[in-house]
C-alpha positions in Angstrom: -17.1 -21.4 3.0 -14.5 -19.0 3.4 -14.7 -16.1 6.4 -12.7 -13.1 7.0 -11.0 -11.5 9.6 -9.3 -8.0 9.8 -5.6 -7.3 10.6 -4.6 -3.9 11.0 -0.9 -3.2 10.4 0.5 0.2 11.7 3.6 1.7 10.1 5.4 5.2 10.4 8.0 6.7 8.2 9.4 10.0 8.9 10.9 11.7 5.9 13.4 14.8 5.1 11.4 16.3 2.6 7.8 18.0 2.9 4.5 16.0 3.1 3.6 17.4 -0.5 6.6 15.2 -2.1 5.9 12.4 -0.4 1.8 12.6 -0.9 2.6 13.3 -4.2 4.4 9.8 -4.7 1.1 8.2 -3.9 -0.9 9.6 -6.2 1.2 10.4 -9.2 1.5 7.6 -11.8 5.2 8.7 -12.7 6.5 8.6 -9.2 4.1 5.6 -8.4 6.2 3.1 -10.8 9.5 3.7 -9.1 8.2 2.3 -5.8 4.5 1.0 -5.2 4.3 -2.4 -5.9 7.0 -2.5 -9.1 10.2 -0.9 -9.5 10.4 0.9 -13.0 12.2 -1.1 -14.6 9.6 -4.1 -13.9 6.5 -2.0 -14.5 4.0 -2.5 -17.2 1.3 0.0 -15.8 0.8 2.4 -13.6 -2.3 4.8 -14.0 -3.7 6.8 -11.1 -7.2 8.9 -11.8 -6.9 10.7 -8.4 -9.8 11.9 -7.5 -12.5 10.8 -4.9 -13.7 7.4 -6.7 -10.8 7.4 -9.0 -9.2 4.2 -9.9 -5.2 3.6 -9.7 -3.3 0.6 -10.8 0.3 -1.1 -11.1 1.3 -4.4 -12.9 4.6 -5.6 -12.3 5.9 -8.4 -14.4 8.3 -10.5 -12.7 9.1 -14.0 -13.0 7.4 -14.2 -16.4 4.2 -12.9 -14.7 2.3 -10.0 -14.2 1.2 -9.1 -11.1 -2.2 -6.2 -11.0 -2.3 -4.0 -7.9 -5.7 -2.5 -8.5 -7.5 0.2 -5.7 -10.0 3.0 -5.3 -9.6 6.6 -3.6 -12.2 6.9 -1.0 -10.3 10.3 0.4 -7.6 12.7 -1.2 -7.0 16.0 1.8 -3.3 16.8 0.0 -1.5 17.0 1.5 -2.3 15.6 4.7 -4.0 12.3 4.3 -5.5 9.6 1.6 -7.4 6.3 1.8 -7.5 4.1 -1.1 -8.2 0.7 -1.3 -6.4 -2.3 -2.0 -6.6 -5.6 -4.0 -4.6 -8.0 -6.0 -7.1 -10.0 -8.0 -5.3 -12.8 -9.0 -4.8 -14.1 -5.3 -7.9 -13.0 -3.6 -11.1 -11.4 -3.8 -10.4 -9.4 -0.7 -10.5 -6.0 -0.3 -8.0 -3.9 2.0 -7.9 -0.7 2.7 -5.0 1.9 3.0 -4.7 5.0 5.3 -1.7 7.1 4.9 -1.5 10.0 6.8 1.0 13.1 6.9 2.5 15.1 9.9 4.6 18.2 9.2 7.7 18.1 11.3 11.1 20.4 11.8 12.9 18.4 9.7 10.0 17.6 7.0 7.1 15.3 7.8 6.1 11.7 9.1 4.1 9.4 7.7 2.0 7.1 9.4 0.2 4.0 7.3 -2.8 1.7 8.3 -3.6 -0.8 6.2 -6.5 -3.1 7.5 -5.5 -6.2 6.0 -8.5 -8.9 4.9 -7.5 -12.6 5.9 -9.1 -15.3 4.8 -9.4 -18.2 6.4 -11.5 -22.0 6.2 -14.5 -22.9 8.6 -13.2 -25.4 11.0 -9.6 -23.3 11.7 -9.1 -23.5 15.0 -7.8 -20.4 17.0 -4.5 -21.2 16.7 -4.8 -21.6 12.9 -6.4 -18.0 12.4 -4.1 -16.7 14.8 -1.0 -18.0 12.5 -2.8 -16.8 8.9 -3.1 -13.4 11.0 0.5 -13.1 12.0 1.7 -14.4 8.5 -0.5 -11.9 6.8 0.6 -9.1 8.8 4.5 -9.6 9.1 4.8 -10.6 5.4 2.7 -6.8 4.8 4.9 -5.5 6.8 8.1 -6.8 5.5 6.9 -6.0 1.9 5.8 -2.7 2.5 9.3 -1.5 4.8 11.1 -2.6 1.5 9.0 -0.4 -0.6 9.0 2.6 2.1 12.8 2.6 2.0 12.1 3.0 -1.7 10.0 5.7 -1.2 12.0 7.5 0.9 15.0 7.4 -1.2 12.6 8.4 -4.0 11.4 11.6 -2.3 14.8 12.5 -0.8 16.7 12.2 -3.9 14.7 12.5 -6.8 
């Protein structure tokens, strides 16, 4: 039997362009394929319905794969915050869920990102064991999504 845990993974990003841009990335499918998951000229889909309940998803095809990034909106308050959730199919049947929240500041806005991160692990792991799945899940998050923030950023800033 397979339990799960919850990792939550804090980020901020400040940007030099207004929270509207940036929100706007999130949500619209065009912007979406330069930088959520993919990079355009990997991406096979990318389809947002954003609305509360909406759908959105990405497949990226590297490697001779595809790889399906598939989610729900729970909350759209443009342009000042969004939840949506999270999941990847092929790998798991977890569900995470995303919080990305905007700030206005002097110089454009910040963005802060929550992602509560769903880790599996096996009966019998001992502490040690969960506590290592834990750390793995959250640095690798962390690592992917700084990648794809710099993305983003350069997106917004010079799109």
């Amino acid at each position: 039997m397979t339990n799960h845990l919850t990792v939550t993974l804090t980020m901020t990003k400040a940007f030099d362009v207004e929270a509207d841009k940036v929100y706007a990335a999130w949500i619209e499918p065009e912007l979406m394929k330069k930088w959520l998951f993919t990079m355009e000229m990997t991406n096979k889909v990318a389809k947002s319905d954003a609305k509360e309940g909406g759908r959105w998803e990405i497949v990226d095809h590297r490697d001779g794969k595809d790889y399906r990034a598939i989610g729900e909106y729970r909350v759209l308050d443009k342009p000042n915050k969004l939840v949506k959730t999270f999941e990847m199919p092929q790998f798991s049947d977890t569900v995470d869920v995303l919080t990305v929240s905007f700030e206005s500041t002097t110089s454009g806005c910040n963005m802060t990102f929550v992602q509560k991160i769903v880790v599996p692990h096996e009966e019998g792991w001992t502490q040690v064991d969960i506590d290592k799945a834990c750390k793995e899940y959250h640095d690798g998050s962390q690592d992917g999504w700084e990648m794809m923030f710099d993305g983003l950023k350069q997106l917004v800033e010079n799109g």
